[in-house]
N, C-alpha and C positions, 0 to 999 in steps of 0.2 A: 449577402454579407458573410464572409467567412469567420476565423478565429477574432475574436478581440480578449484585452486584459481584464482580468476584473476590475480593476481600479478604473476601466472606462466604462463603467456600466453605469447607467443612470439607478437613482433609487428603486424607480418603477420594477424597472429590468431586471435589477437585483432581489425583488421582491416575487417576480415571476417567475426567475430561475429557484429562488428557497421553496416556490410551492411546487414547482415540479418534481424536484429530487425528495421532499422532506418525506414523502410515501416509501421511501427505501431509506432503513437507517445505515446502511453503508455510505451512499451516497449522500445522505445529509450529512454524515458525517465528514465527506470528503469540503463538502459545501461551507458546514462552519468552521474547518482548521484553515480552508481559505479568505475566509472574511477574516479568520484572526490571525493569519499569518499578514493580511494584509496590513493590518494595524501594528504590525510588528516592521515591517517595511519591507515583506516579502511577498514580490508582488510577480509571479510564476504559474499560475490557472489563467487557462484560456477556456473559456464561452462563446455557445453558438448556440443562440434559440431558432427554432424553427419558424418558419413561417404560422401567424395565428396564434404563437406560445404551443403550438401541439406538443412539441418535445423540445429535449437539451441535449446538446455535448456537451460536457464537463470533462474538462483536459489539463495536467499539471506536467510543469517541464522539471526535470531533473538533469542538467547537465546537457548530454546530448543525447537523451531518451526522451519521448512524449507521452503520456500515457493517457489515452480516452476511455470514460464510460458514457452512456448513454442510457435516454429515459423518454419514455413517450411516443409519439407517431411521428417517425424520421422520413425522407426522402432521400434516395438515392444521392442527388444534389448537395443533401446535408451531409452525406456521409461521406462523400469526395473532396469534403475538405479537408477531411484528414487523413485523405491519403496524399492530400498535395502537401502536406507538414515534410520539411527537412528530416534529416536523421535518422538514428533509430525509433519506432514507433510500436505501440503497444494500444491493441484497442481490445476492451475487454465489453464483450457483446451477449446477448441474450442466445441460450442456448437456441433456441426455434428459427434466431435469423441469422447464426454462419453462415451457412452457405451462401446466402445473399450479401453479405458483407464482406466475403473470400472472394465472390465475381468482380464487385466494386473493386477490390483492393487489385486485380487483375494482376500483373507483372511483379509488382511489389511483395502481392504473397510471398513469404518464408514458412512459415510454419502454422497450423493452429494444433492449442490443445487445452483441454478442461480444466475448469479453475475453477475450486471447491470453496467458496466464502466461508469460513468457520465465526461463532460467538462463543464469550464466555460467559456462563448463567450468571454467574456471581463472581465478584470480587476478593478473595480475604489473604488475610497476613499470614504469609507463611513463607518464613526465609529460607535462603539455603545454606549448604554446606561450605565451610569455611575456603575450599579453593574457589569458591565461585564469589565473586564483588563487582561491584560498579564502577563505570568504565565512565570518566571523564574525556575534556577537551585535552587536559594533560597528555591522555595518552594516543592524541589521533591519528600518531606517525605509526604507530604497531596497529592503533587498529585498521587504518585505511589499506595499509602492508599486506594484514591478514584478509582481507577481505578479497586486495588484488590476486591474491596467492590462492587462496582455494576457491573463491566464488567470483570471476572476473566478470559476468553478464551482470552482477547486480548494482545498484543504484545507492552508492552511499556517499554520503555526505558533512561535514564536519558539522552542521549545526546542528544534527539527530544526536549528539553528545551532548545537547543541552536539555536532552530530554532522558530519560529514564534506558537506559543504556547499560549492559550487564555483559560481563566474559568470564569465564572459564579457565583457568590456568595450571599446569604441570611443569615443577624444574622452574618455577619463574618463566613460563612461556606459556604463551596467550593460543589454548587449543580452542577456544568454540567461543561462540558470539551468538549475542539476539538485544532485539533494542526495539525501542519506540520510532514509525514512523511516523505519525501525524498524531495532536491531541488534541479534541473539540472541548478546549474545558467550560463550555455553555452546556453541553451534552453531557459531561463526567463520562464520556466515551474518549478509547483511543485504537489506535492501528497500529497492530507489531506485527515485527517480519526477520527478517534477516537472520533465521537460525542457521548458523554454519558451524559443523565440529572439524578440526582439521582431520582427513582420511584415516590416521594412527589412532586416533583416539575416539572415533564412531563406535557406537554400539555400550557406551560406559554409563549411559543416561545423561550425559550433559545435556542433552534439549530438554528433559525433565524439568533438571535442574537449575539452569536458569531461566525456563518459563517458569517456575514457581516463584524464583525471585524477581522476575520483572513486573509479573502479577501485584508482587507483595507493595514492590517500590509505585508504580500506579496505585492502590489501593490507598497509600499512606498519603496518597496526592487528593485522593478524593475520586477519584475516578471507579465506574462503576462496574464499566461494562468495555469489553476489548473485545477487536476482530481480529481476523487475519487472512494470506488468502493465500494458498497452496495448488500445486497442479495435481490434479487427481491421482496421476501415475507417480507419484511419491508417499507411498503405500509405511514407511517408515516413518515419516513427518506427520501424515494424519494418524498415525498410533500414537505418539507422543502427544500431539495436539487434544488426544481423547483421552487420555491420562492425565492431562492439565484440566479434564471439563466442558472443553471447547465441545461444537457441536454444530452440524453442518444444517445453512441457513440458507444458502443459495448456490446453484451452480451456473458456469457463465461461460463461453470459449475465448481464451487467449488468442488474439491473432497479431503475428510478431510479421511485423513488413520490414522487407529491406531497406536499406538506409539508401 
């Protein structure tokens, strides 16, 4: 049996997929923004148990990117079914079995490279500086704009503005961005990403600066605890990230297959 929706999982299933991921708080956490995304009526995780329950794929669709993690004792078998996935695809794999996951992926290989999990120890309030504010749905035509303009491989989406969402601004013009992507609030856990300063204006601390305010806006929500996940070779992002607190919790390889 390949991919199916979470919304077709039986309760069993769904109970055997929560124990297998719940040993990794990333992964569970990927686990309950989709059971709560599902009660929201957003129904885009795809699931694949293993034969026996030994392991899971857990895989969410964003547009026309796929992105898989993985958990448990797989099978080649298991793992070829997402290389059979459409699009562009992203599987995020246990350091020790790339290169057996780069054989599978065969032809489709494009790239892999290091993907550094960061957490934050603690939560607390602490705003920023008066150019940096919060980025609604009002504004989703600059920010979608911005996004296509300096970060074009990235995955955004208009309803990540319904969540805790922050920019940066110079002259009345929108230079940097960072925002919420997923929040388990059963867990007071959430997942941010998307820090982009436009070229001009790198190097002035705006990833500081509004990772301190996204922090803060998460905090005031009740949320406790934030990840994030960075490629290794982005030596200026995990400096910022360490200046926020963050702190590296897992490493994993990126393998980016052709569409």
């Amino acid at each position: 049996m390949s991919f199916r929706p979470l919304s077709c999982l039986s309760q069993v299933e769904r109970e055997v997929a929560e124990r297998l991921l719940s040993a990794n708080p990333v992964l569970s956490l990927y686990w309950t923004t989709g059971i709560e995304d599902l009660a929201r009526g957003i129904d885009n995780r795809l699931v694949h148990i293993a034969a026996g329950d030994a392991g899971i794929i857990f895989g969410a669709a964003f547009g026309d990117l796929t992105v898989f993690s993985f958990c448990g004792a797989l099978e080649d078998a298991d793992i070829a079914h997402c290389i059979a996935v459409p699009g562009a695809v992203e599987l995020h794999v246990p350091e020790a079995e790339a290169a057996r996951y780069a054989a599978i992926a065969g032809g489709r290989w494009r790239q892999s490279r290091e993907m550094l999990l960061m957490a934050s120890p603690a939560m607390t309030h602490n705003d920023a500086s008066g150019d940096c504010r919060d980025l609604t749905i009002e504004g989703v035509s600059e920010v979608a704009a911005f996004y296509r303009r300096h970060y074009p491989e990235t995955v955004f989406d208009d309803y990540m503005l319904s969540m805790p969402f922050v920019g940066a601004f110079a002259g009345g013009r929108l230079v940097a961005c960072a925002g919420t992507i997923a929040m388990a609030e059963r867990l007071h856990s959430a997942l941010i990403g998307h820090f982009v300063t436009a070229p001009d204006f790198r190097g002035k601390g705006y990833a500081v600066r509004l990772g301190c305010l996204l922090l803060d806006r998460l905090a005031r929500r009740g949320f406790g605890r934030a990840y994030l996940a960075t490629t290794s070779e982005n030596g200026g992002a995990i400096r910022a990230y360490e200046k926020l607190g963050f702190v590296p919790i897992d490493k994993l390889i990126q393998i980016d297959l052709m569409p």
